[in-house]
C-alpha positions, -999 to +999 in steps of 0.1 A: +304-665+056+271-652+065+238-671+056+226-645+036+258-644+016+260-684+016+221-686-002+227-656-029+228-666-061+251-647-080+244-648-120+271-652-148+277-616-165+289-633-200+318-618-208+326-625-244+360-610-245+384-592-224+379-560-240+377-529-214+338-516-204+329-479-212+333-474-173+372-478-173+379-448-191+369-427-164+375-455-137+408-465-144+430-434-141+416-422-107+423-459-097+456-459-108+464-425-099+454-437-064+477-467-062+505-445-071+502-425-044+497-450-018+526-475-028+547-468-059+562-489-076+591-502-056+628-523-066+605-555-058+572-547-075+539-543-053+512-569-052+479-561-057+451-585-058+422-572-077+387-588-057+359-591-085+382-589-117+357-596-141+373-595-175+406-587-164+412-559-179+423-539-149+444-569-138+460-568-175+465-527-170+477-535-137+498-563-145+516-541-174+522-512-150+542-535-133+525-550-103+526-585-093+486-594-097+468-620-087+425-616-089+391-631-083+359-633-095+328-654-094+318-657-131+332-681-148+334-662-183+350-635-165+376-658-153+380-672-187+383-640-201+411-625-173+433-660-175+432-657-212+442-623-216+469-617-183+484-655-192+497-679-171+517-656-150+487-642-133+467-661-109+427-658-115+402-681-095+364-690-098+358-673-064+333-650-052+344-623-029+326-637+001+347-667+003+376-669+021+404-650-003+434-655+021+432-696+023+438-693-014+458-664-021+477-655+009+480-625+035+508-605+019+486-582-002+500-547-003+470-533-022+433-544-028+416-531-052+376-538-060+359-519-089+321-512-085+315-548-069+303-535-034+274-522-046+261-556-057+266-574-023+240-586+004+267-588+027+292-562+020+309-566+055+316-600+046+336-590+017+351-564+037+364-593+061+379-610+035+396-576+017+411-571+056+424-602+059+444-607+027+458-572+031+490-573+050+496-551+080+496-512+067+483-526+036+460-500+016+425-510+000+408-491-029+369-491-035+351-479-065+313-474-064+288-450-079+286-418-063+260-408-043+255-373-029+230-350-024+232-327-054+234-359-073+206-374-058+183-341-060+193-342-097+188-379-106+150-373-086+145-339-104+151-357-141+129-388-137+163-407-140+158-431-104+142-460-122+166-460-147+199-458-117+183-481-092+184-509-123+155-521-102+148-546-138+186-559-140+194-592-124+224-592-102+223-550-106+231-527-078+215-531-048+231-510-024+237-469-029+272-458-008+276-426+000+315-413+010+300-413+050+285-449+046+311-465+029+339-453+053+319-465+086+317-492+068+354-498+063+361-480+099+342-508+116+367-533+106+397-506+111+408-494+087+423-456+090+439-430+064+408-428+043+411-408+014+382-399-016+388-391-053+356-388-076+351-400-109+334-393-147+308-364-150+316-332-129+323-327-098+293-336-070+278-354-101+305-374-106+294-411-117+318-428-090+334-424-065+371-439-053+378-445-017+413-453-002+420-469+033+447-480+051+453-515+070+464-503+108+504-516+107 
C-alpha cells in the first residue's frame, strides 16, 4: 500500500438501511447488462466480488441474479447494512479497497465490479493492484464513474454547475474526474486489454457515468 493511501482517512458514509441510492436506477442495468456479456451465467455460477459494496445492494441484485458474491467495503455501516441484507451466505468485510483483497478473498474472481469508488481514491493505482490481483487469469473488471467529456464539461462550465459537481464542500467526495482515455491508461498500465465503454443516465455525451469493461490478459 502506498503512504498516501496508508495516512487517508476515509469517513463512515452512514448507511441507515440497505435500501438502493437514486444512482442505481441508471447504474445498475448498464452494469448488469455488461456482466452478461462478458461472462453469462454458466452450469457453475460466476463469482463476482463487488470492491466498495457499500450497502449491498448491488451485491443483493447480484447475488439474486445468481452469482456467487462476495464484497468489501471500508464503512462499517455499509457493511452492516450488505451482511444484513445478502445474509450469511455472502461474504462482506470491513476492508478498504487499498488493502490487500486477495489475502482475504482469494484469486479466483471471474468478475470485479466497483461502482463510482475510483473517483474517491488518492491512490487509484493502488486499488487497481488489488482489483488485478484477485481477478483470475482472463478475468474481466467493471468500473463505474461519472462521466467526463468535453461537451459535458463545456456544459457543466456554461451553467455555473462546477461548484456544485466538484462537491469541493463534501467530505470524502470526489476527488478525481476520469475521462474514458484516463481511466483506460490507467487500467492499461497494469494490463489489462479488451476494454469496452457503455454510458449511463442523462443523454448521450452528457451522460452522468460512465461504465468501463477490461479484461485480465489469460
Amino acid at each position: 500500500m502506498s503512504e498516501v493511501a496508508s495516512n487517508t482517512s476515509i469517513p463512515d458514509y452512514g448507511w441507515s438501511s440497505g435500501t438502493a441510492e437514486a444512482s442505481h436506477d441508471y447504474l445498475q442495468p448498464v452494469v448488469l447488462s455488461a456482466l452478461r456479456t462478458c461472462v453469462p451465467i454458466r452450469a457453475t455460477s460466476a463469482r463476482v466480488f463487488d470492491a466498495g459494496c457499500g450497502n449491498g445492494a448491488l451485491l443483493k441484485k447480484l447475488q439474486l441474479s445468481g452469482y456467487e458474491v462476495s464484497g468489501c467495503d471500508a464503512s462499517e455501516s455499509g457493511v452492516v447494512q450488505a451482511r444484513r441484507l445478502c445474509g450469511d451466505s455472502v461474504r462482506v468485510e470491513r476492508l478498504s479497497v487499498y488493502e490487500n483483497l486477495s489475502e482475504t478473498f482469494g484469486t479466483h474472481w471471474d468478475v470485479v465490479i466497483s461502482t463510482e469508488v475510483i473517483e474517491h481514491l488518492y491512490a487509484p493505482r493502488d486499488f487497481v493492484r488489488q482489483a488485478q490481483r484477485l481477478l483470475t487469469p482472463g478475468g474481466t473488471l467493471i468500473l463505474s464513474t461519472p462521466y467526463h467529456g468535453y461537451l459535458k464539461n463545456l456544459a457543466l462550465a456554461a451553467t455555473g454547475a462546477l461548484d456544485h459537481h466538484f462537491t469541493a464542500l463534501w467530505d470524502g467526495g470526489h476527488i478525481k474526474f476520469w475521462s474514458y482515455r484516463t481511466l483506460k491508461q490507467l487500467l492499461s498500465e497494469f494490463g489489462f486489454v479488451d476494454f469496452g465503454f457503455f454510458g449511463a443516465g442523462r443523454l448521450p455525451w452528457l451522460w452522468k457515468s460512465m461504465v468501463v469493461v477490461a479484461r485480465k490478459p489469460e
